[in-house]
N, CA, C and O atoms as a GROMACS GRO file, in nm:
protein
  240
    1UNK      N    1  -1.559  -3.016  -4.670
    1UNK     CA    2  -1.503  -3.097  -4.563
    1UNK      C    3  -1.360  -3.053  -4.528
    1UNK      O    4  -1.286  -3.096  -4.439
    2UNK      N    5  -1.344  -2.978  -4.599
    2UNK     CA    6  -1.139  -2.944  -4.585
    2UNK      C    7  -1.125  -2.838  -4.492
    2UNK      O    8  -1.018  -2.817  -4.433
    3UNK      N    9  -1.264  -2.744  -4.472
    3UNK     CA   10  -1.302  -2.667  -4.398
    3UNK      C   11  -1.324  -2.692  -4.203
    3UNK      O   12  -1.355  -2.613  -4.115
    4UNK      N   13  -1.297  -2.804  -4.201
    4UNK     CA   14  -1.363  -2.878  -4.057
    4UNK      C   15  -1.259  -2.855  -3.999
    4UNK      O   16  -1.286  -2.778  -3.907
    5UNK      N   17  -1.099  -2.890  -4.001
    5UNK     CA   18  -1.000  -2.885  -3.916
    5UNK      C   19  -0.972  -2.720  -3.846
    5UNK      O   20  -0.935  -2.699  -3.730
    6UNK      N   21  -0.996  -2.630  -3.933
    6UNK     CA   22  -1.019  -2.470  -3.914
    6UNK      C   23  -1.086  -2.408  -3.812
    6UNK      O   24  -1.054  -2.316  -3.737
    7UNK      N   25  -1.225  -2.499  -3.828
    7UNK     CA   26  -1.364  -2.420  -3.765
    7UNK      C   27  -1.282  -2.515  -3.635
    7UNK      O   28  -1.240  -2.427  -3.560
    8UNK      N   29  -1.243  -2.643  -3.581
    8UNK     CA   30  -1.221  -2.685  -3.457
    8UNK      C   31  -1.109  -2.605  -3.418
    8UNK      O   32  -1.125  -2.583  -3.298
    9UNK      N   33  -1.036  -2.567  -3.446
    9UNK     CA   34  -0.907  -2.474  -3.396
    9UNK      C   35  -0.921  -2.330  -3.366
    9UNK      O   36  -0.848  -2.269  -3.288
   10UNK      N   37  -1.055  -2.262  -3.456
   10UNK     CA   38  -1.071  -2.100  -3.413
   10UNK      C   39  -1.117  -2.068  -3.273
   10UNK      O   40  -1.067  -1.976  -3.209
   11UNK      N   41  -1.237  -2.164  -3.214
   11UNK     CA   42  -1.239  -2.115  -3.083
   11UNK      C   43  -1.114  -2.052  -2.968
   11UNK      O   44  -1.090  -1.947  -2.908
   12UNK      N   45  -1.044  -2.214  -2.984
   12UNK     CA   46  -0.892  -2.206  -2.904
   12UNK      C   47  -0.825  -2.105  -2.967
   12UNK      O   48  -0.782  -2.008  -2.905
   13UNK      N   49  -0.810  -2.121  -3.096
   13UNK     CA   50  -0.740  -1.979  -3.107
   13UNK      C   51  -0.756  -1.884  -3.043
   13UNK      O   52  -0.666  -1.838  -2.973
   14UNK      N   53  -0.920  -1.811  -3.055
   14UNK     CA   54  -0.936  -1.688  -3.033
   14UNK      C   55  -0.923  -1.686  -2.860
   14UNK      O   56  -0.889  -1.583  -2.802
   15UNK      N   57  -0.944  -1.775  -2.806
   15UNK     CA   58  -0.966  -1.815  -2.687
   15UNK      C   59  -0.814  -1.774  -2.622
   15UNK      O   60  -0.814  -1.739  -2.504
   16UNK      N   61  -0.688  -1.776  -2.695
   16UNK     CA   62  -0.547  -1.778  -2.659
   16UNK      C   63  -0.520  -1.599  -2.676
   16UNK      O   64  -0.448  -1.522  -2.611
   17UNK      N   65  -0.589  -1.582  -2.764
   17UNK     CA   66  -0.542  -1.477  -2.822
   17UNK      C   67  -0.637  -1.315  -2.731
   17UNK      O   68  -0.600  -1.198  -2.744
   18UNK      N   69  -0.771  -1.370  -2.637
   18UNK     CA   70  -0.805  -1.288  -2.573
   18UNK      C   71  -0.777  -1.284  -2.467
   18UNK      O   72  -0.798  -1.185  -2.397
   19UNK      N   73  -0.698  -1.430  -2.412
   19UNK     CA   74  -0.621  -1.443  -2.277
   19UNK      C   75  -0.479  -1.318  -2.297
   19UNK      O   76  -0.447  -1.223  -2.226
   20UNK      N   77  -0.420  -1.370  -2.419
   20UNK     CA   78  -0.276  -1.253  -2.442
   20UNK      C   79  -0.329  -1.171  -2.419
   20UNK      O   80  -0.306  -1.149  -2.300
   21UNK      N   81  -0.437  -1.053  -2.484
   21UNK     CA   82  -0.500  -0.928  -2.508
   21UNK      C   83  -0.464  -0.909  -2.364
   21UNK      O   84  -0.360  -0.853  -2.330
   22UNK      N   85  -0.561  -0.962  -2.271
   22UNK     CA   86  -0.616  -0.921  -2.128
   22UNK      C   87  -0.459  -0.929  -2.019
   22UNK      O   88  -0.435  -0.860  -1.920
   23UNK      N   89  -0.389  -1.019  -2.073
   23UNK     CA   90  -0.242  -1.026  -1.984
   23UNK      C   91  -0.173  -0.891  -2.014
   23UNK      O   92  -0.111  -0.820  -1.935
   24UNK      N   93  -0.199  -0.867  -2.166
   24UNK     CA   94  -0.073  -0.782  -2.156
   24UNK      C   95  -0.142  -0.604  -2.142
   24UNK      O   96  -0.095  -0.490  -2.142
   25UNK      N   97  -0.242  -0.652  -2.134
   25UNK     CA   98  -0.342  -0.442  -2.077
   25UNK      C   99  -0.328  -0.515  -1.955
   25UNK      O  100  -0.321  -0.415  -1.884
   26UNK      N  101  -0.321  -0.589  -1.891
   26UNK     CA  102  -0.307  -0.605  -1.783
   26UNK      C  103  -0.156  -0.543  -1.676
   26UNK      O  104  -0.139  -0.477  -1.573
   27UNK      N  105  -0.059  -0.630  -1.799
   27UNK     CA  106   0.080  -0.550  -1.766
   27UNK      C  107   0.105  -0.462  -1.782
   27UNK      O  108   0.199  -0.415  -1.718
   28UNK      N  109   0.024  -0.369  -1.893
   28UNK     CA  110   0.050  -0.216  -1.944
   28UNK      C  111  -0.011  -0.167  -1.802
   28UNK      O  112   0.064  -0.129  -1.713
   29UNK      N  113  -0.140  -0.172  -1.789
   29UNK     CA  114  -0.135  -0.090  -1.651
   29UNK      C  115  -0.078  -0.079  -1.566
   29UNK      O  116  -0.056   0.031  -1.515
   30UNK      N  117  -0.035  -0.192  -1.520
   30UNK     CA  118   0.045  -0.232  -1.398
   30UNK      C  119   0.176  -0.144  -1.407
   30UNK      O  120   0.206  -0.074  -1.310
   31UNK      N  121   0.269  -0.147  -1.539
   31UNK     CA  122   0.344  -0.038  -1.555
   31UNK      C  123   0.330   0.081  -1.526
   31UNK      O  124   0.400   0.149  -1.452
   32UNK      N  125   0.196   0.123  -1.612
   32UNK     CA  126   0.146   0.263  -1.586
   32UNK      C  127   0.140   0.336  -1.459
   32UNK      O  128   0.204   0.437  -1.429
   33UNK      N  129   0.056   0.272  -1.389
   33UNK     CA  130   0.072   0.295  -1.260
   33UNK      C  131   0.152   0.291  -1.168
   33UNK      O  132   0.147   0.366  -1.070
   34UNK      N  133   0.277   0.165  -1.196
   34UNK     CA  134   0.405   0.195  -1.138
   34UNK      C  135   0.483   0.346  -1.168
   34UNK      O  136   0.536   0.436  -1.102
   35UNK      N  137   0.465   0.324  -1.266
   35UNK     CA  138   0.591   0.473  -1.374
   35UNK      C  139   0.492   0.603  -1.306
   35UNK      O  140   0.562   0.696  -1.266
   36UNK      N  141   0.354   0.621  -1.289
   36UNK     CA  142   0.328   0.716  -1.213
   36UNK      C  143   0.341   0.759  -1.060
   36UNK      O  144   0.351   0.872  -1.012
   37UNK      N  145   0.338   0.658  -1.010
   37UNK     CA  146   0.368   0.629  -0.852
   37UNK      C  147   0.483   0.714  -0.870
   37UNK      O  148   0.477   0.837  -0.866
   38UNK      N  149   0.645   0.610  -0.904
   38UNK     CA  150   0.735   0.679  -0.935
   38UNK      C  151   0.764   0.823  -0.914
   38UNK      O  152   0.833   0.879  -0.830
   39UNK      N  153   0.668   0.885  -1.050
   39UNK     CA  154   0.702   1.002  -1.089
   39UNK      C  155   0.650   1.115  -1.015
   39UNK      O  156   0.685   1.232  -1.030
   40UNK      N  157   0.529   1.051  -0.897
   40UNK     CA  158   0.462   1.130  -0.787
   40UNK      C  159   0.550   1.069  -0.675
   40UNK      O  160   0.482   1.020  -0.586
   41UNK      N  161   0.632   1.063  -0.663
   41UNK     CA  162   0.734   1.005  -0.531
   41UNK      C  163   0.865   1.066  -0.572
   41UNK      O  164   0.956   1.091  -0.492
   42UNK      N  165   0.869   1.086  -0.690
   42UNK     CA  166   1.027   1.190  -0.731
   42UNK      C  167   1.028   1.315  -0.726
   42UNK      O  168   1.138   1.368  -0.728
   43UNK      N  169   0.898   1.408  -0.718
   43UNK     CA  170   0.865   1.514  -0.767
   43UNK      C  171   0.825   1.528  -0.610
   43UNK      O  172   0.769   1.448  -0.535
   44UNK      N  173   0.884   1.684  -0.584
   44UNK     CA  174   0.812   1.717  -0.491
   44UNK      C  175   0.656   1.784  -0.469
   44UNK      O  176   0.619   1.859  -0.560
   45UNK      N  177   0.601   1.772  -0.402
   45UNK     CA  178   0.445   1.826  -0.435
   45UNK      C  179   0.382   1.946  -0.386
   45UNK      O  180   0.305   1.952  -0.290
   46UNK      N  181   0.409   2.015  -0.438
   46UNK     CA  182   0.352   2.180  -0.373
   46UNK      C  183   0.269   2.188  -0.210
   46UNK      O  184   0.284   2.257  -0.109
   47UNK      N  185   0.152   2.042  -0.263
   47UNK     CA  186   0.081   2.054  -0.120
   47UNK      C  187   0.188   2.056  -0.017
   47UNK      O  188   0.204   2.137   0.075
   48UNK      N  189   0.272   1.931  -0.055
   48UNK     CA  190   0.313   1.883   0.104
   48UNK      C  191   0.458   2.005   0.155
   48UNK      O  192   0.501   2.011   0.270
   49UNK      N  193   0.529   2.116   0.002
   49UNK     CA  194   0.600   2.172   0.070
   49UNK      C  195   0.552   2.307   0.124
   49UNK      O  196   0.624   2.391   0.178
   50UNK      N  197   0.386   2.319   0.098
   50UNK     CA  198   0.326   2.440   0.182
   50UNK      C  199   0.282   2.379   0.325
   50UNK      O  200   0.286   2.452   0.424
   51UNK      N  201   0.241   2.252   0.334
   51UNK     CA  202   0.196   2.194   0.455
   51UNK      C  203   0.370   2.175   0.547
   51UNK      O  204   0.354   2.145   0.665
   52UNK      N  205   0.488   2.185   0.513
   52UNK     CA  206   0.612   2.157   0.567
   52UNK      C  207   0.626   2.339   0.582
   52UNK      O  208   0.631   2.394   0.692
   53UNK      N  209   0.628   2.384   0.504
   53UNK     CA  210   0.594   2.543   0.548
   53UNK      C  211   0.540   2.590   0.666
   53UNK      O  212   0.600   2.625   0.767
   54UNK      N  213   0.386   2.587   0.640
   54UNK     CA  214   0.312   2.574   0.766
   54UNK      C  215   0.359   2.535   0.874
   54UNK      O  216   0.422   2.626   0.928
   55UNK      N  217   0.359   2.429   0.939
   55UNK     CA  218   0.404   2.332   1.048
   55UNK      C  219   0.601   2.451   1.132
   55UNK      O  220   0.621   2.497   1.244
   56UNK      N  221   0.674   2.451   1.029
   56UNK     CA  222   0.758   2.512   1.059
   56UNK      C  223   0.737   2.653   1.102
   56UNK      O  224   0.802   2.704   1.194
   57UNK      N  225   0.622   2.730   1.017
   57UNK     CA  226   0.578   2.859   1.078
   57UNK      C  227   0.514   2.882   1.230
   57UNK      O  228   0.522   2.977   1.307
   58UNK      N  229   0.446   2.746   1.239
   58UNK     CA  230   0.324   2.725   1.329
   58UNK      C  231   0.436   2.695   1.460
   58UNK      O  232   0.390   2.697   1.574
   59UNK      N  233   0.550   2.673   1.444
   59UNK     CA  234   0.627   2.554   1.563
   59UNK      C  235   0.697   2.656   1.603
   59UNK      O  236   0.724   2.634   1.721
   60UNK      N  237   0.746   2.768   1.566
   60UNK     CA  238   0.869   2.914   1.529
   60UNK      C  239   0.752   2.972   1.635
   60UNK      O  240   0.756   3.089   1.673
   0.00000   0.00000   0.00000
């Protein structure tokens, strides 16, 4: 019987604890994908300075 207060509290527990899980891979991506955006918006990109190439050859 000392066992009863346990078994009513693990659901909610686990129940709290897969809400955290899912919030915070939630925020990790959300980072992730920010910090890559970023790092494809800081960097220039080969395509676009052969396509700025082009265009300037094409206009000359």
């Amino acid at each position: 019987m000392a066992h009863a207060p346990a078994a009513d509290t693990g659901p909610e527990r686990s129940n709290g604890l897969v809400t955290l899980a899912i919030a915070l891979g939630g925020l990790g991506l959300l980072s992730g994908v920010a910090a890559l955006f970023v790092a494809l918006r800081r960097t220039p990109s080969p395509a676009r300075a052969t396509a700025a190439d082009d265009r300037a050859h094409t206009s000359a």
